[in-house]
N, C-alpha and C positions, 0 to 999 in steps of 0.2 A: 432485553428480549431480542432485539437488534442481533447483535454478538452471536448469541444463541442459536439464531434460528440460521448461523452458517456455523455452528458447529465449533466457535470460540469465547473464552472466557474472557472478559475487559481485560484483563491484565496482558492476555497477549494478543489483543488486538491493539494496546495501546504499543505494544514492543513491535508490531507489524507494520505500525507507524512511523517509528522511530527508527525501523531499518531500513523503510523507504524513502526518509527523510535525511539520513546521513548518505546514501546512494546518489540521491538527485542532489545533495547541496541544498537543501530548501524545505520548502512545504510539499509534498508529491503528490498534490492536486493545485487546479487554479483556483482561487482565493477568489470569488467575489462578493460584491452585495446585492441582494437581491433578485439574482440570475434568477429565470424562469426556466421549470425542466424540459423545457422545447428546448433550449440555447446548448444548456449542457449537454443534452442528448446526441443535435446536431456537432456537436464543436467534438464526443466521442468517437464520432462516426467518420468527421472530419480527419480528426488524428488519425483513426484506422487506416483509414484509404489512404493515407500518405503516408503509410509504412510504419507506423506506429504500433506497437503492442502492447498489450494488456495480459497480466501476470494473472493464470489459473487463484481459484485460491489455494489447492496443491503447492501450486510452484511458490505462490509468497507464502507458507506455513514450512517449504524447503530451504528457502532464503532466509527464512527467520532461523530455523534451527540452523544451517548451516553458520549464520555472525554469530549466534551465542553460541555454537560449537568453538568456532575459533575466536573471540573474548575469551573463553575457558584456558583454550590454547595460551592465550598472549598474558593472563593474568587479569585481565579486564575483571569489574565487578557488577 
């Protein structure tokens, strides 16, 4: 339902994942336990104001199709 209600099916939101994740070298969000949505909200707002950007879902549904355009290119499966 999640997925859904921005307009993607699990399969390539898990792909949307995984190209933001080969991108950053990592997990492309921070990892915690237990974080409360005050901390996250704060620490978004934080990254913002210090130059930081945050990908439309446009632009990462662009970036997605653009790595599996060029996978297609290179052979990738």
């Amino acid at each position: 339902m999640l997925f859904s209600s921005l307009g993607l099916d699990t399969s390539t939101a898990i792909r949307m994942f995984l190209v933001a994740a080969m991108e950053t070298g990592g997990i492309p969000f921070a990892v915690t336990h237990g974080a409360d949505r005050d901390s996250v909200i704060r620490g978004a707002i934080a990254y913002r104001k210090s130059g930081g950007k945050f990908l439309t879902a446009g632009q990462s549904l662009d970036v997605l199709r653009e790595a599996i355009q060029n996978g297609a290119k290179h052979g990738a499966r």
